[in-house]
N, CA, C and O atoms as a GROMACS GRO file, in nm:
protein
  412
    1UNK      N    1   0.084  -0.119   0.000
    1UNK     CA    2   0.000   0.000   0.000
    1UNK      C    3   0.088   0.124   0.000
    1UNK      O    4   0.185   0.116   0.076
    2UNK      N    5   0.077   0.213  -0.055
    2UNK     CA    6   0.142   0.315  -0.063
    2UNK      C    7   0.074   0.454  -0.150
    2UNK      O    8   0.031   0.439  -0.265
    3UNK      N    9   0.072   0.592  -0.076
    3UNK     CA   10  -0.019   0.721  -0.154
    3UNK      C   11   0.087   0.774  -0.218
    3UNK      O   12   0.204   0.734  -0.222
    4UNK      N   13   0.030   0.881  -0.276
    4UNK     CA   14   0.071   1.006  -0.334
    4UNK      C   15   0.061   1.140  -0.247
    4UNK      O   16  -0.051   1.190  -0.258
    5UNK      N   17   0.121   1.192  -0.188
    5UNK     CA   18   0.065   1.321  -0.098
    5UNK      C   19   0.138   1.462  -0.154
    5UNK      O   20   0.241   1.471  -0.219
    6UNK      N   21   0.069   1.543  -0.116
    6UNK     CA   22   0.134   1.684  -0.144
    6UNK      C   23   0.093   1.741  -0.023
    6UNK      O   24  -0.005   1.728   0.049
    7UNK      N   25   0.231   1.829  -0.021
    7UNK     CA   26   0.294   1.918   0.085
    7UNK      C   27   0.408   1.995   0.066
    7UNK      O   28   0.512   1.937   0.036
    8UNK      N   29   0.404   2.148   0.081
    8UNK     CA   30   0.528   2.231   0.101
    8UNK      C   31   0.493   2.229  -0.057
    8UNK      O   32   0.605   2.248  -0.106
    9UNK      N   33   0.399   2.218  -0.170
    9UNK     CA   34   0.423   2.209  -0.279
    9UNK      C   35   0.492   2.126  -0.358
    9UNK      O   36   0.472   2.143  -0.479
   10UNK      N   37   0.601   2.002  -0.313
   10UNK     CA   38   0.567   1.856  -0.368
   10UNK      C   39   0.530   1.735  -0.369
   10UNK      O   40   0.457   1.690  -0.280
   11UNK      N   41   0.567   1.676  -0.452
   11UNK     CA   42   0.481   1.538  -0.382
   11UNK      C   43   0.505   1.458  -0.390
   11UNK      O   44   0.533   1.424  -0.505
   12UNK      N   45   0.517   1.352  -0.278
   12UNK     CA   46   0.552   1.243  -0.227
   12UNK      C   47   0.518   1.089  -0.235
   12UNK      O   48   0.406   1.048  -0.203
   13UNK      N   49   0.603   1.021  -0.271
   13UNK     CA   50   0.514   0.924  -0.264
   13UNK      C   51   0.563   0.798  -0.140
   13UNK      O   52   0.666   0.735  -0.159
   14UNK      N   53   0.488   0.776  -0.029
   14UNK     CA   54   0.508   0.755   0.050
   14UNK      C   55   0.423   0.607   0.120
   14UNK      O   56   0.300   0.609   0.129
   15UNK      N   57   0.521   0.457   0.176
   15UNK     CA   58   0.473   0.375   0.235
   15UNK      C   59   0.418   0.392   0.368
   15UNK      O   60   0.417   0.512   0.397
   16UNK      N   61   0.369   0.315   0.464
   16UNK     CA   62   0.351   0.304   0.603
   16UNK      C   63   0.574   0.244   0.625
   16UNK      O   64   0.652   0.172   0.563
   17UNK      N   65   0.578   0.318   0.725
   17UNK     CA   66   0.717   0.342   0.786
   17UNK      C   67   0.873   0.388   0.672
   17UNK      O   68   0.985   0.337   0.679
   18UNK      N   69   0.832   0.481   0.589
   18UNK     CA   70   0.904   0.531   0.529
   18UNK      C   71   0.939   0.647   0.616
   18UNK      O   72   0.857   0.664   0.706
   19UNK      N   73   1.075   0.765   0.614
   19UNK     CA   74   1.104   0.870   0.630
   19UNK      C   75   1.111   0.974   0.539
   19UNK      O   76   1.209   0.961   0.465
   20UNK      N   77   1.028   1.096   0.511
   20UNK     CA   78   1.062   1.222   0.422
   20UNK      C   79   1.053   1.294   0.471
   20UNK      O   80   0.958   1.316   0.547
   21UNK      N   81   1.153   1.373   0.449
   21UNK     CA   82   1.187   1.534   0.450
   21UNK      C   83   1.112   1.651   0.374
   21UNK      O   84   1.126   1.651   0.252
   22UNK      N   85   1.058   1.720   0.413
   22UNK     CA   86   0.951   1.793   0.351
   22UNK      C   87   0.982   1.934   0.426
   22UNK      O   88   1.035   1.944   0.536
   23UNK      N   89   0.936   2.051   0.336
   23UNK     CA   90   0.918   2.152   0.412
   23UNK      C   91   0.872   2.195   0.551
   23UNK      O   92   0.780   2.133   0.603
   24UNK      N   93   0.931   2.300   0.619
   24UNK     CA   94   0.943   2.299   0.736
   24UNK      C   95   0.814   2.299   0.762
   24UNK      O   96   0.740   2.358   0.684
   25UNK      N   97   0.766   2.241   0.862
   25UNK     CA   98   0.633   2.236   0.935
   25UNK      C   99   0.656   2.270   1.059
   25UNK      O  100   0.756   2.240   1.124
   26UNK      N  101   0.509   2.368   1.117
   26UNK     CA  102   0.523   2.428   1.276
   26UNK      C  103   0.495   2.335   1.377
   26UNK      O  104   0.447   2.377   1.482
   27UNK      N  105   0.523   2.184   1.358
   27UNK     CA  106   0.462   2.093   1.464
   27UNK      C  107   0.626   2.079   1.563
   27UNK      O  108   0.731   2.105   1.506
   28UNK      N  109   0.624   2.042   1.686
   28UNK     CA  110   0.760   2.021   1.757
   28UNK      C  111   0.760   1.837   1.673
   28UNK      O  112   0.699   1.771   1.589
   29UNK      N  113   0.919   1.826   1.805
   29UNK     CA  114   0.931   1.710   1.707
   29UNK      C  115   0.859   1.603   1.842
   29UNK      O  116   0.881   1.632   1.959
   30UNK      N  117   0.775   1.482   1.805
   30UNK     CA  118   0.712   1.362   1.847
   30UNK      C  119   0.557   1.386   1.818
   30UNK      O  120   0.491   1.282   1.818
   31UNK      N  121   0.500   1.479   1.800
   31UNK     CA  122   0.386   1.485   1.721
   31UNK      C  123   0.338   1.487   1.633
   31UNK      O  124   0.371   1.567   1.545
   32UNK      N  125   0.241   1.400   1.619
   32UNK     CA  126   0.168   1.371   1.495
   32UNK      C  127   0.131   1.455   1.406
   32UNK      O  128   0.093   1.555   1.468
   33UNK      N  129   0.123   1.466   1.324
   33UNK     CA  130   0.089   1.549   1.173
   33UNK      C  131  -0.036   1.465   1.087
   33UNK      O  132  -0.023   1.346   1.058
   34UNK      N  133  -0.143   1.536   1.055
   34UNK     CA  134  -0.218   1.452   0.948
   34UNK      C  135  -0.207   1.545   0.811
   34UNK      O  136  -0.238   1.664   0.803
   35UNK      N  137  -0.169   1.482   0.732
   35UNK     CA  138  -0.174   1.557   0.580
   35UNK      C  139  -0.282   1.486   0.508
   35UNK      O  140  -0.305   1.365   0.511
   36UNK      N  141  -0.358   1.599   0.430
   36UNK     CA  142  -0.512   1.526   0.359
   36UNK      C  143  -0.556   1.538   0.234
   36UNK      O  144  -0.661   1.507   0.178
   37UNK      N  145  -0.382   1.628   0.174
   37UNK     CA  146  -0.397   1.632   0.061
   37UNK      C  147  -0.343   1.510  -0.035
   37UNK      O  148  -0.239   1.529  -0.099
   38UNK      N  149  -0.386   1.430  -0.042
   38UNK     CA  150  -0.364   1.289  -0.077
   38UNK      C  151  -0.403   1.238  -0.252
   38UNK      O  152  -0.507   1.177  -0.279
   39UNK      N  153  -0.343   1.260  -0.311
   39UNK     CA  154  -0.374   1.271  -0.469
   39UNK      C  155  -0.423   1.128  -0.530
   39UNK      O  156  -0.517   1.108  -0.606
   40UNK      N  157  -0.336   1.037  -0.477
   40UNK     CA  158  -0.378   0.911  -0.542
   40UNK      C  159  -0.358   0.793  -0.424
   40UNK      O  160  -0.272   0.829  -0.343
   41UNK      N  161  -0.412   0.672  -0.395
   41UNK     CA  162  -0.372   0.556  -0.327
   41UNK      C  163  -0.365   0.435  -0.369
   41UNK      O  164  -0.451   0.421  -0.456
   42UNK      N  165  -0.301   0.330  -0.350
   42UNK     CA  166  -0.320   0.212  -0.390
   42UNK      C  167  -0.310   0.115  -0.296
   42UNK      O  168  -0.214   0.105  -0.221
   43UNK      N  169  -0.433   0.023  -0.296
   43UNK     CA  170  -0.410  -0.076  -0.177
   43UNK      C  171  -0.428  -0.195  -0.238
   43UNK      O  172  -0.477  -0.114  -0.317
   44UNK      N  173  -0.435  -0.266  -0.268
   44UNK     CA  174  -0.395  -0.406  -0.251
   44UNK      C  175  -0.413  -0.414  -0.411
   44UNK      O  176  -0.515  -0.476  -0.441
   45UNK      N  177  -0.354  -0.377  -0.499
   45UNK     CA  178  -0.406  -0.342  -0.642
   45UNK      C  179  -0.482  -0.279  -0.659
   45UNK      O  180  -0.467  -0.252  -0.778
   46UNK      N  181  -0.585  -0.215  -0.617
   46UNK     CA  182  -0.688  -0.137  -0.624
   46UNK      C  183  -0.638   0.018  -0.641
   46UNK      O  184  -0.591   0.056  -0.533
   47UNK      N  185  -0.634   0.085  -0.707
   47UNK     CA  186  -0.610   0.215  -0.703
   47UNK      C  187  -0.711   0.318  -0.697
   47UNK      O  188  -0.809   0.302  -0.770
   48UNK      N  189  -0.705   0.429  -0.617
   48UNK     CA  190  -0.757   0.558  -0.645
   48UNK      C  191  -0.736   0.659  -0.669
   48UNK      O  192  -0.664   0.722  -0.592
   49UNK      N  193  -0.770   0.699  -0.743
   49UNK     CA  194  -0.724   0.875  -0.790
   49UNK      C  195  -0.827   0.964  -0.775
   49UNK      O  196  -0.947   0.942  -0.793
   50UNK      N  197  -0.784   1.044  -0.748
   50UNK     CA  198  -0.846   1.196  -0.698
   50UNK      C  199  -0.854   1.282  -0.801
   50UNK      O  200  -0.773   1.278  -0.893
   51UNK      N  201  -0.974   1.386  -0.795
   51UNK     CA  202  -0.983   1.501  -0.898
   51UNK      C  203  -1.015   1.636  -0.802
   51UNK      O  204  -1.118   1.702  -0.795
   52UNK      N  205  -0.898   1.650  -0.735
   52UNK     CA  206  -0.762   1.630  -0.727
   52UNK      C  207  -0.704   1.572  -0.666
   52UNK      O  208  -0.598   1.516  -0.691
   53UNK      N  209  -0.799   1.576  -0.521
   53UNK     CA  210  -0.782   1.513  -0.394
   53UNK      C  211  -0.851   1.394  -0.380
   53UNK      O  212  -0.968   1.401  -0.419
   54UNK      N  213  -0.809   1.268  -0.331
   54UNK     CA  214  -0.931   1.132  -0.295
   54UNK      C  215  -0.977   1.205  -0.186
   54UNK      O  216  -0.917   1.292  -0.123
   55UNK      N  217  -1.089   1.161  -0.171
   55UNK     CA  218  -1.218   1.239  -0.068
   55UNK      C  219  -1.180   1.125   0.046
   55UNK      O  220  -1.168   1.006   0.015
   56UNK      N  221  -1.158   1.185   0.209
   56UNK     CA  222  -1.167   1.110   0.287
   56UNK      C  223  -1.048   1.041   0.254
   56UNK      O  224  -1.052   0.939   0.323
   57UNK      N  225  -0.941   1.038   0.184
   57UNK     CA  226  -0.785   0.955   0.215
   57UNK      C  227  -0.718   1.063   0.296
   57UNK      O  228  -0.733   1.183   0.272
   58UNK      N  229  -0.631   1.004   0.409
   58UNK     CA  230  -0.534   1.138   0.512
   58UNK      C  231  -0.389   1.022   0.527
   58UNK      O  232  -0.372   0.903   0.500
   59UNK      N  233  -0.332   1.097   0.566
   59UNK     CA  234  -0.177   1.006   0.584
   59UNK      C  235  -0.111   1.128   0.709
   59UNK      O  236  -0.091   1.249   0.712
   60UNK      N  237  -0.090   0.988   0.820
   60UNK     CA  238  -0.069   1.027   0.940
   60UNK      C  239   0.058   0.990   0.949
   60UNK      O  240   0.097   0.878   0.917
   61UNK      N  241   0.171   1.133   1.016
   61UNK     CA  242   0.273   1.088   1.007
   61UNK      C  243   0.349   1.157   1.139
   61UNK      O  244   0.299   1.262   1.180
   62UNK      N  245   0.427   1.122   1.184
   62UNK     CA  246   0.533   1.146   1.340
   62UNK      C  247   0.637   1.218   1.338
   62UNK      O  248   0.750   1.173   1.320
   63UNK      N  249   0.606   1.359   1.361
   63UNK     CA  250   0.803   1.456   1.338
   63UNK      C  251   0.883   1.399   1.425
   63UNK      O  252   0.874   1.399   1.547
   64UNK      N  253   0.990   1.332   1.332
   64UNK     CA  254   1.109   1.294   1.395
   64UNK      C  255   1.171   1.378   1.420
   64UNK      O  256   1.220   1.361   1.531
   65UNK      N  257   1.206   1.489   1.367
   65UNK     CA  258   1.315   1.604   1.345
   65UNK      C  259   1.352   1.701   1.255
   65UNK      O  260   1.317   1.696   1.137
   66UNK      N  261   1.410   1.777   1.294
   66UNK     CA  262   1.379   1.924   1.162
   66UNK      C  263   1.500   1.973   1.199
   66UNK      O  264   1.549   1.949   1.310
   67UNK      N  265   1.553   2.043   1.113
   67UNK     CA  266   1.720   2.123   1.047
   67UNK      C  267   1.719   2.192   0.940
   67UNK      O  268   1.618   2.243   0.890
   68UNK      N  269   1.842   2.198   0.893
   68UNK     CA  270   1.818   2.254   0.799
   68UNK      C  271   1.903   2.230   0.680
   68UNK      O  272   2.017   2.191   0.707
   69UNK      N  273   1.877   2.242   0.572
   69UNK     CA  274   1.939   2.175   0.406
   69UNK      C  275   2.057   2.234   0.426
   69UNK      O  276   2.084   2.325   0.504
   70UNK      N  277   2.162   2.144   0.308
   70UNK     CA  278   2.276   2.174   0.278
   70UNK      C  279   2.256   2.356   0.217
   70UNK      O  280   2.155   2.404   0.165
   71UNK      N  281   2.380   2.421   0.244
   71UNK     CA  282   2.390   2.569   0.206
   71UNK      C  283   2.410   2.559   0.060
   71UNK      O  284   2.458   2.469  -0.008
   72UNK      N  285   2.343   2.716   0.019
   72UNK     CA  286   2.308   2.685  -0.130
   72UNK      C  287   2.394   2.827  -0.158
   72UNK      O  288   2.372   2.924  -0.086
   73UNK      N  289   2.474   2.833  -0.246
   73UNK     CA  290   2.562   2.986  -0.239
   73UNK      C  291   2.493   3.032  -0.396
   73UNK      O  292   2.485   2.958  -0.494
   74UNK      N  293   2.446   3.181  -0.385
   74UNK     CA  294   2.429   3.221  -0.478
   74UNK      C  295   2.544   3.361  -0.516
   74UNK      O  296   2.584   3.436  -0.427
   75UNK      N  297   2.571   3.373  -0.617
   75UNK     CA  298   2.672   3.457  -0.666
   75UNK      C  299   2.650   3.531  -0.764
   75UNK      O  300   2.666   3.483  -0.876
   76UNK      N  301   2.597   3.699  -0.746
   76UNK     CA  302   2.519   3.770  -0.872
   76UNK      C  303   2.669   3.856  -0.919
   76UNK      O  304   2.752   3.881  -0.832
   77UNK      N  305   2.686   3.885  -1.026
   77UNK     CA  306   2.787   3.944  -1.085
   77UNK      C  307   2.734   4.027  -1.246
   77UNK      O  308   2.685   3.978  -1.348
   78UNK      N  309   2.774   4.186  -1.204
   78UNK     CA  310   2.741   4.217  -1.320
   78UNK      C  311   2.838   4.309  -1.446
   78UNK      O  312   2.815   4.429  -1.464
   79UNK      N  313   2.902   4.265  -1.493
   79UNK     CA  314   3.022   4.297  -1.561
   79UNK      C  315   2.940   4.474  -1.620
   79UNK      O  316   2.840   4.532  -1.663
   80UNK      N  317   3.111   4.487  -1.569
   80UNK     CA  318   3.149   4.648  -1.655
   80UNK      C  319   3.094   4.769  -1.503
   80UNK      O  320   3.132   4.884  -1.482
   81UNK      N  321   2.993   4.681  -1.420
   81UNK     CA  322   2.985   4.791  -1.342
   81UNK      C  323   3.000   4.787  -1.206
   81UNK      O  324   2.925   4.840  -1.124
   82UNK      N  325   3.128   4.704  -1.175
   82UNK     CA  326   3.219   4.623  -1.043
   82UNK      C  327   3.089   4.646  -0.954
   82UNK      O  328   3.059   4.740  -0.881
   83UNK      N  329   3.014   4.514  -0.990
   83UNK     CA  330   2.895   4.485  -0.888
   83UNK      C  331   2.940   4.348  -0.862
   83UNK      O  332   2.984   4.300  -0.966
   84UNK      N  333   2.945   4.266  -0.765
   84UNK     CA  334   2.976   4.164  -0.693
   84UNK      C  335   2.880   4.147  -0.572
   84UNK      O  336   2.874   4.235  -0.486
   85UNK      N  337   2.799   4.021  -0.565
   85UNK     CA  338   2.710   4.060  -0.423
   85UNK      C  339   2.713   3.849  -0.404
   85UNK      O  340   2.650   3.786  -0.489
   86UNK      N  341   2.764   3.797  -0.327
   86UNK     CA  342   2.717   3.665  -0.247
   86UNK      C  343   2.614   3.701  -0.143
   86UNK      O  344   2.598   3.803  -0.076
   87UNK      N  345   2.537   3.561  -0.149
   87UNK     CA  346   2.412   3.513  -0.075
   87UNK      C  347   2.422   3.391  -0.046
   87UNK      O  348   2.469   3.326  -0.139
   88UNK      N  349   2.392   3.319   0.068
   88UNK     CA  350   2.358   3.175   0.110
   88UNK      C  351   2.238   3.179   0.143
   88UNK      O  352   2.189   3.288   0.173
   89UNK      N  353   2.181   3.094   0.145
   89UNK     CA  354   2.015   3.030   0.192
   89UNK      C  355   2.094   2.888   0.240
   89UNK      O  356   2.196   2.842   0.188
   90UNK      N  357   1.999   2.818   0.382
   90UNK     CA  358   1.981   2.713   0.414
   90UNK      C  359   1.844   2.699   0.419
   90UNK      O  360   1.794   2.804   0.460
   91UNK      N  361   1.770   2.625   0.397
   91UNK     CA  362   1.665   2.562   0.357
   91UNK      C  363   1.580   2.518   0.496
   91UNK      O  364   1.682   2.472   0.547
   92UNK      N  365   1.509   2.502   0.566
   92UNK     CA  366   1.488   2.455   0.703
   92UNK      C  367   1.380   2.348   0.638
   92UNK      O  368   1.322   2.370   0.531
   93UNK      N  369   1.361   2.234   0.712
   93UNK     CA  370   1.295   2.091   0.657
   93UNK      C  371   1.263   1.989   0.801
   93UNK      O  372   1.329   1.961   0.901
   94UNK      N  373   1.181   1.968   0.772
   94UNK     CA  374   1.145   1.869   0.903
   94UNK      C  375   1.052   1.712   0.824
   94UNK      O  376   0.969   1.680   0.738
   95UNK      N  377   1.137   1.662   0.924
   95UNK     CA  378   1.142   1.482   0.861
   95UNK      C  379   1.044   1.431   0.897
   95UNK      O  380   1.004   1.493   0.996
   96UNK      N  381   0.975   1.347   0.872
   96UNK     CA  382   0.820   1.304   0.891
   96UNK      C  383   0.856   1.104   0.899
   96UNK      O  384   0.925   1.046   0.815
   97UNK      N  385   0.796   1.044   1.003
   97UNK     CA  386   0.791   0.902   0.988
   97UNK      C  387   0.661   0.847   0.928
   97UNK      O  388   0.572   0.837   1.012
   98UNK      N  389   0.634   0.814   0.825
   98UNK     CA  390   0.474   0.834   0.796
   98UNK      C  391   0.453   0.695   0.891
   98UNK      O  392   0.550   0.620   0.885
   99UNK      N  393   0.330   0.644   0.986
   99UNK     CA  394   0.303   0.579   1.068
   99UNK      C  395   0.144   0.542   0.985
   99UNK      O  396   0.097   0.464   1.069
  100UNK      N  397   0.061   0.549   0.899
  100UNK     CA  398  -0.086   0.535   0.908
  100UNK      C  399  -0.148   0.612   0.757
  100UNK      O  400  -0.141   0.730   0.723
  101UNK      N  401  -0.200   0.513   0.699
  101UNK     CA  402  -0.273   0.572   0.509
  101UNK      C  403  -0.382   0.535   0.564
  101UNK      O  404  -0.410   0.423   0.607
  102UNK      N  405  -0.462   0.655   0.561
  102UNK     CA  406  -0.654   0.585   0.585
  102UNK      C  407  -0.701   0.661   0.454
  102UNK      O  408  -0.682   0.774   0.407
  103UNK      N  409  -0.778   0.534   0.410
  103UNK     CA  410  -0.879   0.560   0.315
  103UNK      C  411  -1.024   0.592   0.339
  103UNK      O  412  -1.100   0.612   0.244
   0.00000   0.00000   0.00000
């Protein structure tokens, strides 16, 4: 058995006891999360798909922990008019144990 979910704007495709990393979410870490935007499921061969969402599918999942992404260096440069400017972004992400697919 395994869904399709969206979150943070992508989407996942996720078993019962898999780990993903997904955009940061405001939950601490050992609490449960339900996500219900659930696009497609499949259980025992049987599939469902959603237009957009399956009605009534949720996927319950456990914050393990949250940090933050590898540093991303951006470097703008604009010739002839000694402009030089660096930027880093780290990314912040919190890890999800998915525990539970209800249909």
């Amino acid at each position: 058995m395994y869904a399709i979910l969206k979150t943070g704007g992508k989407q996942y495709r996720v078993s019962v006891g898999d780990q993903i990393q997904v955009e940061h979410l405001p939950n601490a870490v050992g609490e449960t999360v339900t996500l219900g935007d659930v696009l497609m499921v499949e259980q025992e061969g049987k599939v469902l798909v959603g237009k957009p969402m399956v009605p009534g599918a949720q996927v319950v999942a456990k914050v393990v922990g949250a940090g933050k992404g590898k540093k991303v260096v951006h470097f703008d440069y604009r010739n002839k008019h000694r402009r030089r400017k660096t930027k880093g972004h780290r990314q912040l992400f919190t890890r999800l144990e998915i525990s539970e697919i209800r249909t």
